[in-house]
C-alpha positions in Angstrom: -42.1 -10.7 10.7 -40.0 -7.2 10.4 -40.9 -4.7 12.7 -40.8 -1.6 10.5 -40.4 2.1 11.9 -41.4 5.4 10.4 -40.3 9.0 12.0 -39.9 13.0 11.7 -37.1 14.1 13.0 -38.2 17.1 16.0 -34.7 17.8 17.4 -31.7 19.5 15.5 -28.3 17.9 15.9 -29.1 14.7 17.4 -26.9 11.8 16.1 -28.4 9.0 13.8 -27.5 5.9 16.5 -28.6 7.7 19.4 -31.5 8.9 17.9 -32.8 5.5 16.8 -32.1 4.1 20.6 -34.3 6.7 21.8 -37.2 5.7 19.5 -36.6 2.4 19.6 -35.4 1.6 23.3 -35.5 -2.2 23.0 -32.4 -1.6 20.9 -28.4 -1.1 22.3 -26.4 1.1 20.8 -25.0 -1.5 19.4 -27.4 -3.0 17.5 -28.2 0.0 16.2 -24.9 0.9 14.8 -25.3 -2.7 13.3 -28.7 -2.2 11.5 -26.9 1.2 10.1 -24.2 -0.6 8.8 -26.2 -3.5 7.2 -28.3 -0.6 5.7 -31.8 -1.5 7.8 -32.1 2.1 8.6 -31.9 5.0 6.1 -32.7 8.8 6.5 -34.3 10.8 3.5 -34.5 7.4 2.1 -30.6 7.0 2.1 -28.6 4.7 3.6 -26.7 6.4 5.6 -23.8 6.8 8.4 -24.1 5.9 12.4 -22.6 9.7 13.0 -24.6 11.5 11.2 -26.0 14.7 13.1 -29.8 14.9 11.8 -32.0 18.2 10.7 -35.3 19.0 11.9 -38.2 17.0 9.3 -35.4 14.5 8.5 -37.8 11.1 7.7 -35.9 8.2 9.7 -36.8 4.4 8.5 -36.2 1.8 10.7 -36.4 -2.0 10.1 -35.7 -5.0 12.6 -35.3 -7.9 11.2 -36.9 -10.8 12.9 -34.4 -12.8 14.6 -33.7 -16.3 14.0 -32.3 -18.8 16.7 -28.7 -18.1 16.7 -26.6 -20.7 14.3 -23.8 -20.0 17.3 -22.7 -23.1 19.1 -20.4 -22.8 21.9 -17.1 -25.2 21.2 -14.3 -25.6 23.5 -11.6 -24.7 21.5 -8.5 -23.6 23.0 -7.7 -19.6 24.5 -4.5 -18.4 25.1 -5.9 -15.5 27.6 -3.1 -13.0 28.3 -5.5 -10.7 30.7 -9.1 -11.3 32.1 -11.4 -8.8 34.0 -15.0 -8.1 34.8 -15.4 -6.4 31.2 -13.0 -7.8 28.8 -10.7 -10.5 28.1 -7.3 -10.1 25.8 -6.8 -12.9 23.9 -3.1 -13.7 21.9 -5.0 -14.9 18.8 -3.2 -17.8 16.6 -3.3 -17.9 13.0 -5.9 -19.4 11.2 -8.5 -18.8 13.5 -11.5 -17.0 11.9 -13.3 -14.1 14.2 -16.6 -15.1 13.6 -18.5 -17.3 11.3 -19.4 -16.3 7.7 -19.5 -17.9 4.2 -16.6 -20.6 4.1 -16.2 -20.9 8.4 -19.8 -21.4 9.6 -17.5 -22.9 12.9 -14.8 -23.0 14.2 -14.3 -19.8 14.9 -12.9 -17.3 17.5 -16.7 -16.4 18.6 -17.8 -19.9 19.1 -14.4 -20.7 21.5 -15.7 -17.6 23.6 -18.9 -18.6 23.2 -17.7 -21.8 25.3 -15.6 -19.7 27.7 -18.2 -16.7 28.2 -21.5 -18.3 27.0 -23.7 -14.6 28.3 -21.6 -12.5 26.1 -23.7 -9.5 24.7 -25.4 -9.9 21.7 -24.7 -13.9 21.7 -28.8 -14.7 20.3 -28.9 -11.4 17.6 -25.2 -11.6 16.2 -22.3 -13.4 14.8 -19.9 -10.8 16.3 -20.8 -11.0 19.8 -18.8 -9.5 21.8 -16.6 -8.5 18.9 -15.1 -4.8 18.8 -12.5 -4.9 16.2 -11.2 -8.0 14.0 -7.8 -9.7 12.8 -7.6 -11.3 9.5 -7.9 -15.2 9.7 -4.2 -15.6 8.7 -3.3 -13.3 11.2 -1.9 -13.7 14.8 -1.5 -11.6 18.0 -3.2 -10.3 20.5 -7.2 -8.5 20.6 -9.8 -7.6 22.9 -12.8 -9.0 23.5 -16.0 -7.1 25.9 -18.0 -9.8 28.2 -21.0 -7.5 28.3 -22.4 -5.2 26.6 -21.5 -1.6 28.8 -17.6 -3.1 27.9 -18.5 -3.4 24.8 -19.5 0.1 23.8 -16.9 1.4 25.7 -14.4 -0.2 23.7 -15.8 0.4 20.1 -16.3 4.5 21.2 -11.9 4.4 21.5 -11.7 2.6 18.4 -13.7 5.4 16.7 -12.2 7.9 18.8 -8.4 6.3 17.3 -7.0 6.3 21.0 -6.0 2.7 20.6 -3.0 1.9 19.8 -2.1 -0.8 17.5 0.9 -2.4 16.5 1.8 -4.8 13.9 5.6 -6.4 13.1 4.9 -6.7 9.2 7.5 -8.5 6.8 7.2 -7.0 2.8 9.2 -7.7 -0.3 12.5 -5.5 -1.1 14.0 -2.4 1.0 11.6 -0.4 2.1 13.0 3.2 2.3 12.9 5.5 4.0 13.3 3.9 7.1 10.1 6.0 8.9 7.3 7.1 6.9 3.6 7.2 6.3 1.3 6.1 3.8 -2.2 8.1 3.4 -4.3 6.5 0.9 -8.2 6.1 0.9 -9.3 2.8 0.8 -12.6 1.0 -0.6 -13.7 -1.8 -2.3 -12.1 -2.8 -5.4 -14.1 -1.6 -8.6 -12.9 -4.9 -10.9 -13.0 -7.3 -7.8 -15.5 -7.0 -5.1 -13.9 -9.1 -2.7 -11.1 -7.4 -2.5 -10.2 -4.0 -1.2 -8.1 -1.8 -3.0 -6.9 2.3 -3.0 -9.7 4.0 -4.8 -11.0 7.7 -5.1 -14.4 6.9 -3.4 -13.0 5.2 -0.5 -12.4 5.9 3.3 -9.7 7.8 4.6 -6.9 5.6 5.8 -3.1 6.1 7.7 -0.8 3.6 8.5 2.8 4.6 9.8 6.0 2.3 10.0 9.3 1.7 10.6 12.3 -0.1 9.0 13.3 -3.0 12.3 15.3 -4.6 10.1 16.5 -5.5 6.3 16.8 -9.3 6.0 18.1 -10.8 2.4 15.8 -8.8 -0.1 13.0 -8.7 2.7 12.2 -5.5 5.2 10.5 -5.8 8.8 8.5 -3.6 9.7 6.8 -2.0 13.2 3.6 -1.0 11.3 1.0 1.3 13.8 -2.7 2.0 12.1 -4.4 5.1 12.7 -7.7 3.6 10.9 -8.6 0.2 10.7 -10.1 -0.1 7.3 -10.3 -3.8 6.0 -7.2 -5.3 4.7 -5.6 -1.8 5.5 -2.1 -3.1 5.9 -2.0 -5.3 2.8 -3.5 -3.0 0.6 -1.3 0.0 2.1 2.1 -1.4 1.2 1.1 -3.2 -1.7 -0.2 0.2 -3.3 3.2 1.5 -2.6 5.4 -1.7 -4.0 6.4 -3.3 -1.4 3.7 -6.1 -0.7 3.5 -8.0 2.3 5.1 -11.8 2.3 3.2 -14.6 2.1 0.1 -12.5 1.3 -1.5 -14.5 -1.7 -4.2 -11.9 -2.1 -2.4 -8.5 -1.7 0.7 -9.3 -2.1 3.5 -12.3 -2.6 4.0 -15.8 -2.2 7.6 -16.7 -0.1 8.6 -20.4 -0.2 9.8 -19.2 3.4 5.9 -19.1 4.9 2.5 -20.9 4.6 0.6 -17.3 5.4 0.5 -13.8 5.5 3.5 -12.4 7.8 1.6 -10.1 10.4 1.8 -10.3 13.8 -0.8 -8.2 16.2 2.5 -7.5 18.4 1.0 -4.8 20.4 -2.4 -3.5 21.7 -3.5 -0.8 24.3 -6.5 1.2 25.6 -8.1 2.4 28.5 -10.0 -0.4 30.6 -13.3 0.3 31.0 -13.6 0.2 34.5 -10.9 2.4 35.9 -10.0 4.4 32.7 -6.7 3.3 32.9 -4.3 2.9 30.4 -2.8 -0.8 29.3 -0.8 -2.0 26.6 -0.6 -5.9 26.1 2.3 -7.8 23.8 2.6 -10.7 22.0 5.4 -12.3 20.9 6.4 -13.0 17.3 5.3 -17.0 16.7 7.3 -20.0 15.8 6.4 -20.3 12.5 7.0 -16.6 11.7 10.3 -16.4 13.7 11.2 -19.3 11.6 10.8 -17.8 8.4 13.1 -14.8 9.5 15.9 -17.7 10.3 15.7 -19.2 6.9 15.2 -16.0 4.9 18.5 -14.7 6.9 
């Protein structure tokens, strides 16, 4: 059964996640942040945000879910490591390769390859994500990072929040994008006609991405796009909300004979490790596929 939790706030100023790990020690941080998110835990009766700094006679509900055997199954499916430590492993991520199971991939998936490579990664018996600190789309490729336990893996999401990561994308939309440096602010949420989509809307979550022009090829621009935020689809929605939609993007934005998926590329990521503190940036290289479709377009 659900275990259920009831408190009254004593302390001013104390935030949500840390507040719930204190009451409920058999809880990471982690987990917390994830029963926030799935809207397990409300304040006031309100579902409400992991950051949130909480009053004095705030009411705090808390409900953990039982947890059911994990539907994970290690499978030995191909990594192409670019760096390994202790804490973490960077992995150059190929295109359609799913993160981690849901409706459609049950398998097969980025998690379940680790799984096989890493089998005590945090979380791996109460989560689909374990391990998991920020995502690619399916369709795309390039390199992310991956914590092996679960100190790693806080540090990690804490400079995702904190935006010190950088992240760097080589993006390909339709027409000349100009001018050739720029920035789009938009805020982004989910769709109000289509729920599976994400789209710019007045209720949604702030949102920056920055680029520049590489190069104009035919009636195509390439583009080094670097996020700020990393809100769902941010990219897509971004320069499709300003006309120029990314290529090959059948959701967002437009089909190319030249590709058989989105073009982005994860070309660049880099953070602090969490061991040392110091600062890495790892590169991956623009596919075969991708490169190809810049020959032919040319």
């Amino acid at each position: 059964m659900d275990k259920v939790y009831n408190f009254v706030v004593d302390k001013q100023g104390t935030r949500l996640d840390k507040y719930v790990v204190e009451r409920c020690p058999q809880l990471s941080r982690t987990q917390a942040q994830r029963l926030i998110v799935g809207g397990n835990i409300k304040v006031n009766d309100r579902v409400a945000k992991a950051g949130l700094k909480l009053n004095t006679g705030d009411r705090v509900n808390i409900i953990i879910p039982c947890t059911p055997p994990s539907p994970l199954v290690p499978e030995a499916i191909p990594l192409n490591i670019v760096y390994e430590d202790d804490d973490l492993l960077v992995i150059d991520k190929p295109a359609g390769l799913a993160i981690h199971p849901a409706p459609g991939h049950p398998s097969h998936t980025l998690v379940n390859a680790i799984l096989s490579y890493v089998p005590d990664l945090p979380d791996s018996n109460g989560s689909l994500r374990p391990g998991i600190v920020h995502r690619l789309d399916k369709d795309t490729s390039g390199v992310m990072v991956v914590a092996k336990n679960s100190q790693a893996q806080l540090n990690l999401i804490d400079q995702f929040k904190a935006r010190s990561v950088v992240k760097a994308y080589l993006v390909l939309v339709k027409g000349h994008l100009t001018p050739e440096d720029g920035a789009i602010e938009a805020l982004i949420g989910r769709s109000l006609r289509n729920r599976k989509r994400m789209a710019v809307v007045a209720e949604g979550r702030e949102a920056r991405t920055q680029y520049h022009v590489a190069k104009y090829i035919g009636n195509y621009t390439l583009l080094e796009v670097r996020t700020e935020t990393g809100r769902t689809h941010q990219i897509r929605v971004h320069l499709s909300a300003i006309g120029y939609p990314v290529a090959g993007d059948t959701m967002y934005g437009v089909k190319s004979a030249y590709l058989s998926r989105q073009f982005i590329h994860a070309s660049c990521l880099g953070f602090t490790l969490p061991s040392t503190g110091e600062y890495v940036e790892f590169k991956s290289e623009l596919p075969a596929d991708l490169e190809q479709a810049l020959k032919d377009i040319g």
